[in-house]
Each structure stands twice: as C-alpha cells, then as structure tokens.
C-alpha positions as CSV (number, residue, x, y, z in Angstrom):
1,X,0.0,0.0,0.0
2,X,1.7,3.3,-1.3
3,X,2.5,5.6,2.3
4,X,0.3,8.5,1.6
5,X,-2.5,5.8,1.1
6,X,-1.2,4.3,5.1
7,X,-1.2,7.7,6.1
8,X,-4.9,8.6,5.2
9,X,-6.1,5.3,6.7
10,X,-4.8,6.5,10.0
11,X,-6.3,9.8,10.1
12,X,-9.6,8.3,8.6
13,X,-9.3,6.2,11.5
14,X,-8.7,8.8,14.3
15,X,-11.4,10.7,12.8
16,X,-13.7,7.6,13.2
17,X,-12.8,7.1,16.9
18,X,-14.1,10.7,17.2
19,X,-17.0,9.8,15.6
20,X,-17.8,7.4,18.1
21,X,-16.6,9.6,20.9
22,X,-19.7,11.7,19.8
23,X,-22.4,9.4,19.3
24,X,-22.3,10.0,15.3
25,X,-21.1,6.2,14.8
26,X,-21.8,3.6,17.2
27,X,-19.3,1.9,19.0
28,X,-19.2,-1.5,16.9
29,X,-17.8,-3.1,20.3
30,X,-20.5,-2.6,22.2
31,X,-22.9,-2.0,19.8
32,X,-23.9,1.6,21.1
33,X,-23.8,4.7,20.8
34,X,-22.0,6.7,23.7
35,X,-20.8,9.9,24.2
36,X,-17.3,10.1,25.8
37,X,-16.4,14.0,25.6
38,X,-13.2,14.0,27.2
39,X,-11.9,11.6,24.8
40,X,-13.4,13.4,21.7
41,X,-11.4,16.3,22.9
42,X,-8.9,14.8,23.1
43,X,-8.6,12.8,19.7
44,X,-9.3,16.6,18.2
45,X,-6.6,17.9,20.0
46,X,-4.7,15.0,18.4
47,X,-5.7,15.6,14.8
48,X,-4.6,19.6,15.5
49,X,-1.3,19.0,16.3
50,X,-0.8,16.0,13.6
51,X,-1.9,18.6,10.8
52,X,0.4,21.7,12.2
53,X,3.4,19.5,12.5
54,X,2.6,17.9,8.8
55,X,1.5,20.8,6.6
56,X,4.7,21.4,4.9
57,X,4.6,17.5,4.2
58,X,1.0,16.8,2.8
59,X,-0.5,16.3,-0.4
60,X,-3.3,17.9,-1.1
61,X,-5.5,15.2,-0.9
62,X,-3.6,14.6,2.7
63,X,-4.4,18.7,3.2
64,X,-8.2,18.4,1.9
65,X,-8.9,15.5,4.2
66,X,-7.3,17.1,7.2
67,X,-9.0,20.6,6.8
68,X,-12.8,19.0,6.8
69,X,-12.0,16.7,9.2
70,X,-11.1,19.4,11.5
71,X,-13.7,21.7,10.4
72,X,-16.7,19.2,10.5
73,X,-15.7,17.1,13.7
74,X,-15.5,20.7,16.3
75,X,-19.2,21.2,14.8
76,X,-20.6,17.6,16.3
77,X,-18.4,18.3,19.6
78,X,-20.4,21.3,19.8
79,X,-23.7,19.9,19.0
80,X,-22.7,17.0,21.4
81,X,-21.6,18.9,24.3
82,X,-25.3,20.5,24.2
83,X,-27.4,17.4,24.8
C-alpha cells in the first residue's frame, strides 16, 4: 500500500474514533452509541497538532482530508456537548 494511502487510513481512522466519541457512529464493540467528551477532545486535539506539525509535508488530498476533518468534527463536539 503506497505511504500516503497508510497515512490517510490512519487519520480516517482517528477521525472515526471521534466519531464514536460523539455518538455520530456507534461503538461497533458494544454496539452503542455513547458519548465520551473528554476523549473526543482529546482525539481533536490529536488531529490539530498531527496537521500543524505535517502541513509542509501533505499532499493535497492529505491537506483536503485534514481541513474537513477538522472543520466538521469541532461542529458535532459542539452539538454533542449541548445534549
């Protein structure tokens, strides 16, 4: 599998932990879906510093993916955090 390929698996898969830190995706371990706030935080946090200390170093596609990611994600924190 070519690295920039490896490289969007892992942040499609941090971005998919978040998604069931938020109740967006259910947890396929349990089955349901829970919302764990600190952790979401946390994984956002993660996916902050991992594009600042990469953006001389991405594609674009690498760039694209990060910038939703980080835009959409904060916006279901948000709504989260309200229920």
């Amino acid at each position: 599998m070519p690295q920039g390929r490896v490289f969007l698996q892992f942040l499609s898969g941090l971005a998919e932990q978040m998604r069931i830190h938020l109740s967006v995706m259910k947890n396929s371990l349990t089955g349901k879906r829970e919302i764990n706030l600190p952790n979401a935080s946390d994984s956002i946090g993660t996916l902050a510093a991992i594009h600042e200390k990469t953006v001389d170093n991405l594609t674009a596609e690498e760039d694209a993916y990060l910038k939703a990611t980080r835009h959409h994600l904060p916006l279901y924190y948000v709504s989260s955090a309200d229920e």
